[in-house]
N, C-alpha and C positions, 0 to 999 in steps of 0.2 A: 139678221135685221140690223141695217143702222140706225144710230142713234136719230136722226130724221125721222125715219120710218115709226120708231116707238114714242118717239114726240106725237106724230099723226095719229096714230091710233089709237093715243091713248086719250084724247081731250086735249090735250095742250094745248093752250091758246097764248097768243103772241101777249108779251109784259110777264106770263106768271112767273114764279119761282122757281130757278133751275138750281140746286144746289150742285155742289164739282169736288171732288177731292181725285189730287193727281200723288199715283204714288214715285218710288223711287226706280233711278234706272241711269244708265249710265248720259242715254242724249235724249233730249226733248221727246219723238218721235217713237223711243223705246219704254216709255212711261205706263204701268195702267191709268187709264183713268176712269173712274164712279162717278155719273150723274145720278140725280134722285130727284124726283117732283111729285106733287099728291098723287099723279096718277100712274106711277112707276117708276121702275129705275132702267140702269142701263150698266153696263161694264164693256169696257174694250177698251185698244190701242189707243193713244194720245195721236189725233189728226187733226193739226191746227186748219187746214185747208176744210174739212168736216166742220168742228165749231165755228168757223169764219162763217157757214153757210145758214147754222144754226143762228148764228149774231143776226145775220142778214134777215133772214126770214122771220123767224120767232121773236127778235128782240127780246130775250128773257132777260130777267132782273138774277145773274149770278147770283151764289149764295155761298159763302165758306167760312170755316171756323175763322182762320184769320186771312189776310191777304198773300199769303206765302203759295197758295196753287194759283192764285192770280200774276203772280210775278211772272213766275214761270208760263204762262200761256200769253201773256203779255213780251217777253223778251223772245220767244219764240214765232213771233207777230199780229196776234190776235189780238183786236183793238175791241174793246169792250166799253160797250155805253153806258150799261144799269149793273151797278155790283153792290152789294151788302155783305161788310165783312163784318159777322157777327162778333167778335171782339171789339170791334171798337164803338159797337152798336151797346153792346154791354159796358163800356168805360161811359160812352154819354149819359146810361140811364140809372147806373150805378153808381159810378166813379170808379178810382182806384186805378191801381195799374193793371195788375191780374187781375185775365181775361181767358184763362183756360177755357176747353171746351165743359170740364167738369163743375167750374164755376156756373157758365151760361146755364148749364141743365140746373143747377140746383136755384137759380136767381129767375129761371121761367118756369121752375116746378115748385115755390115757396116752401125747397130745401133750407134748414140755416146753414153755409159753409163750412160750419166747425164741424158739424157732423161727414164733412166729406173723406174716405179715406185718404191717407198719404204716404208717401212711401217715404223711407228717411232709413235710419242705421236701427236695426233691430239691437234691443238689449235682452238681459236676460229674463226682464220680470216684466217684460212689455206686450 
């Protein structure tokens, strides 16, 4: 099933929220990439001709940690009209610079930060 097809069947309706995370790979084309929406997800090959058709019809409002899988589907030539790159949605309504994904969870879930793990140089009484 394509990504189309589980858009249709699942509710999708044109404007919702399509979140994307594109992972690593040597050329655009060889990329996975992870959609997610309320009413399902999807995995498979990165086909910018595929989301062009998705832009087309569905006009979803993208959705990603920060704009770095957008780059990449944008230089690869997917022209995209509604996008929400949640870090910088998080610097307008927080401030600050750091906009980690781990921040966003703790600043939409009335985490305080300080409690957030971190990773850094282990000592011995740490």
């Amino acid at each position: 099933m394509n990504l189309d097809q589980a858009l249709a069947g699942s509710g999708f309706g044109r404007g919702d929220l399509l979140a994307i995370a594109v992972g690593e790979g040597p050329g655009t084309a060889d990329r996975p990439l992870g959609v997610a929406w309320s009413g399902g997800s999807w995995t498979g090959a990165l086909q910018i001709g595929e989301l062009a058709e998705i832009e087309s019809r569905w006009r979803p409002r993208w959705t990603c940690w920060s704009v770095d899988p957008l780059r990449i589907l944008i230089a690869a030539g997917l022209r995209v009209a509604t996008c929400w790159d949640l870090a910088a949605v998080h610097r307008l309504l927080f401030g600050g610079w750091r906009a980690g994904p781990e921040l966003i969870w703790a600043a939409l879930h009335d985490l305080p930060a300080e409690t957030l793990p971190s990773a850094g140089q282990l000592d011995l009484l740490g």
